[in-house]
DOSE-205631 format. One line per 3 residues: for each residue x, y, z of C-alpha. Coordinates in nm, 4 decimals. Each point is the difference from the previous one (the first is absolute). Last residue first. Layout:
N
X,Y,Z; ...
END
This chain:
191
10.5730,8.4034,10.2797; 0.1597,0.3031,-0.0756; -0.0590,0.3502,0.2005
0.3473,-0.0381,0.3055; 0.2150,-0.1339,-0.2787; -0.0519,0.2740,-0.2297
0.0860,0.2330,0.2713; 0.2987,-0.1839,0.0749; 0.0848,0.0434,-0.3614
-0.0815,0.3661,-0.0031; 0.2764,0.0083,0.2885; 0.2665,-0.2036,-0.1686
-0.0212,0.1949,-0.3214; 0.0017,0.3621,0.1607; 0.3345,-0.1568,0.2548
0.1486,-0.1185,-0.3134; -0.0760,0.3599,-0.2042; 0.1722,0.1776,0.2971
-0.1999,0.1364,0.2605; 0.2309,0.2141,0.2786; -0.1888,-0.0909,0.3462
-0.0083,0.2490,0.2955; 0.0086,0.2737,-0.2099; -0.3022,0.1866,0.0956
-0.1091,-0.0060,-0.4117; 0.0778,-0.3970,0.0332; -0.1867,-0.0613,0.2933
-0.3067,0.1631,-0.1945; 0.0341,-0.1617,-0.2801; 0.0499,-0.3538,0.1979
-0.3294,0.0946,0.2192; -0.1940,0.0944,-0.3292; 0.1102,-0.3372,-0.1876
-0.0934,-0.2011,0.2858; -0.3176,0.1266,-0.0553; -0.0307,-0.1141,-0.3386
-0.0431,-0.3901,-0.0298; -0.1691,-0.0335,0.3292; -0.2116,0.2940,0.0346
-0.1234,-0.0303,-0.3793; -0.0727,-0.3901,0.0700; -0.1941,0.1534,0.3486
-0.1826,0.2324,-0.2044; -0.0541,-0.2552,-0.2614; -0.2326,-0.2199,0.2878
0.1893,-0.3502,-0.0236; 0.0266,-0.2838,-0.2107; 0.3180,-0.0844,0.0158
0.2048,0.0902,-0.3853; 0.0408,-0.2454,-0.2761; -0.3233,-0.1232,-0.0041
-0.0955,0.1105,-0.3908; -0.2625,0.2360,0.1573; 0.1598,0.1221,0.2665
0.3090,0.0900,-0.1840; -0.1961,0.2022,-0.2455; -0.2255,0.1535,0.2724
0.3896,0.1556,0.1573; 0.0425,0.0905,-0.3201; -0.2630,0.1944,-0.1304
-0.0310,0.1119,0.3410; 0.3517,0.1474,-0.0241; -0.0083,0.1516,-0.3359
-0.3572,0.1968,0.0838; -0.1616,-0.0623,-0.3213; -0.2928,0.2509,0.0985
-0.3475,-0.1261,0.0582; 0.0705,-0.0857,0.4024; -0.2751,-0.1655,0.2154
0.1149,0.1014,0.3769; 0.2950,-0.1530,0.1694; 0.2908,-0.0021,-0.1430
0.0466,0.3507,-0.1871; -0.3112,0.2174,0.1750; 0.0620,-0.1065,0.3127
0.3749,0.1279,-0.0575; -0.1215,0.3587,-0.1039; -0.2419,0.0420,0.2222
0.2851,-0.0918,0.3204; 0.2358,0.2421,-0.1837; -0.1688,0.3389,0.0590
-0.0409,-0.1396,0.3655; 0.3939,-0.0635,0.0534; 0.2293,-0.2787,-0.0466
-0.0258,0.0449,-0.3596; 0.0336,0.3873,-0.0585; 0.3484,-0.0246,0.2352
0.1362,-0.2789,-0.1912; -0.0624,0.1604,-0.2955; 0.1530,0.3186,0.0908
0.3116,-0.2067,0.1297; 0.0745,-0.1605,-0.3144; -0.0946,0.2579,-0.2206
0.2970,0.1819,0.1394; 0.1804,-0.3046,-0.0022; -0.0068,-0.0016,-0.3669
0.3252,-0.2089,-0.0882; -0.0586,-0.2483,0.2708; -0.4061,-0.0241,-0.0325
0.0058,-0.0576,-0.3913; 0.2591,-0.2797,0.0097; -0.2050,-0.1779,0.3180
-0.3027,0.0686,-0.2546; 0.2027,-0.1488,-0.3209; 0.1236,-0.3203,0.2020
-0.3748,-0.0975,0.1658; -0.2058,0.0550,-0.3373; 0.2985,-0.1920,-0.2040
0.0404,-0.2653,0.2228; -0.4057,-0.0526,0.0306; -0.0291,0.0263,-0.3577
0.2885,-0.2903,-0.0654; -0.2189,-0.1754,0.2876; -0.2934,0.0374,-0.1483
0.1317,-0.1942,-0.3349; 0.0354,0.2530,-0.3028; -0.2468,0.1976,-0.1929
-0.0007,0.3572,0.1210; 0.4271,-0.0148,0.0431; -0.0297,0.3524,0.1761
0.2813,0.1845,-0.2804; -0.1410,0.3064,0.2140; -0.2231,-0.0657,0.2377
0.1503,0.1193,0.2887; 0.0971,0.3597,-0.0977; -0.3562,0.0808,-0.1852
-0.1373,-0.1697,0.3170; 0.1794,0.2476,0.2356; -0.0316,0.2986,-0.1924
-0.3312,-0.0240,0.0103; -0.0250,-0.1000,0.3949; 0.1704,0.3286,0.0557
-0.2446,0.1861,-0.2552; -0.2698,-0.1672,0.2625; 0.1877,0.0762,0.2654
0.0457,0.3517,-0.0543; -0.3464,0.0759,-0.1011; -0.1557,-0.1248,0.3119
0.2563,0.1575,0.2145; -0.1043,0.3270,-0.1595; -0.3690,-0.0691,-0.0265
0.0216,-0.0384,0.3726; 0.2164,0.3104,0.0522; -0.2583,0.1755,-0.2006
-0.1824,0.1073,-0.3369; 0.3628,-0.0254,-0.1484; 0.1446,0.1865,-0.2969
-0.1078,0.3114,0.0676; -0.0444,-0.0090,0.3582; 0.3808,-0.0406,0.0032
0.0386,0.3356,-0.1448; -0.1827,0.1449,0.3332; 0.3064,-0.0842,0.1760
0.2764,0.1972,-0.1802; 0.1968,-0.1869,-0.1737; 0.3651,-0.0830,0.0862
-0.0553,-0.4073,-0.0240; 0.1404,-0.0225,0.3803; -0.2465,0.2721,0.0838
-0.3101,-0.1207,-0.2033; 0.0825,-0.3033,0.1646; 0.0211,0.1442,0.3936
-0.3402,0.2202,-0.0830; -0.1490,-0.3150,-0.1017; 0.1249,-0.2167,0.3532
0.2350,-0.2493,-0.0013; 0.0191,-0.1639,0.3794; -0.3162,-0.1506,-0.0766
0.0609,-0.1858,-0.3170; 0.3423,-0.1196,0.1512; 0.3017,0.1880,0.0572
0.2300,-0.0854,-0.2911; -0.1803,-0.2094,-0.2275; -0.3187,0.2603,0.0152
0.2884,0.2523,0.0017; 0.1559,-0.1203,-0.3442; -0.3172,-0.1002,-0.1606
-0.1462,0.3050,0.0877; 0.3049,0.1565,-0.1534; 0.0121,-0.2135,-0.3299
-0.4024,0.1108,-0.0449; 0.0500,0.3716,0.0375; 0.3029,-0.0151,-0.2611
-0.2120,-0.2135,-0.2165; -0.3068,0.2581,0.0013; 0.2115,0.2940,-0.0167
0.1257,-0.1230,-0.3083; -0.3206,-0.1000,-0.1400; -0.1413,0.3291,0.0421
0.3259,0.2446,-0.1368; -0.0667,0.3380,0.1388
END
């Protein structure tokens, strides 16, 4: 039995199912089904259906940042970085609406409330890319002045409700309608 294969197949049907039906409606039993393992082989790779979700979303969020900042212009103005941060995750949400919908999901629910307090609101050591720039623009007054959850919450929830409109086709993005929209955004954070 191949380990690391199991492991990924296990993983892409949790995903799958969490994204599907919600963590609730996706039981262990209903994974290891959908993965065609038998149940106790999930135990193997995950402690629990809490370790699980944990697991998922933070090799979600991985993939996510690799994605995003790629060719991420590092020392340009903040609002280069902001058009780049705001046009590669509305990219990475349309072509992976699988991760899409997990990670909406994880971060409307309690695993995702420690998660969030931890980014923008508690002391941070990490280079989290979006407090890094969200302090930058602070800092050299080009952005208001406001708590960096609400910055994050203007410049990139809209980005989550035009994703998501987008996957339930009741808006087709085109690279205008991406450009306009971060620029709104941009807009809504600068002084």
């Amino acid at each position: 039995m191949e380990t690391t294969g199991n492991r990924i197949v296990i993983a892409r049907a949790a995903l799958e199912l969490i994204a599907e039906r919600g963590f609730h409606g996706a039981p262990m039993a209903m994974i290891a089904n959908r993965a065609n393992v038998g149940s106790g082989t999930i135990y193997r790779y995950f402690k629990n259906k809490d370790v699980l979700i944990t697991e998922l979303y933070q090799e979600l969020e991985d993939r996510l940042y690799l994605d995003i900042l790629e060719m991420y212009p590092e020392n340009k103005s903040v609002r280069e970085r902001f058009i780049h941060l705001g046009t590669a995750l509305l990219h990475y949400f349309i072509e992976n609406s699988l991760d899409f919908r997990f990670l909406e999901q994880y971060l409307n629910s309690p695993y995702g409330v420690a998660r969030r307090r931890g980014k923008f609101i508690e002391p941070v050591v990490d280079g989290n890319v979006f407090r890094v720039l969200f302090e930058d623009g602070i800092s050299q007054q080009i952005m208001k002045d406001i708590p960096l959850i609400v910055l994050f919450d203007l410049a990139f929830g809209p980005h989550f409700s035009l994703a998501r409109d987008h996957i339930l086709r009741f808006i087709a993005l085109d690279e205008t309608m991406i450009f306009q929209t971060i620029e709104a955004c941009w807009d809504a954070i600068r002084k």
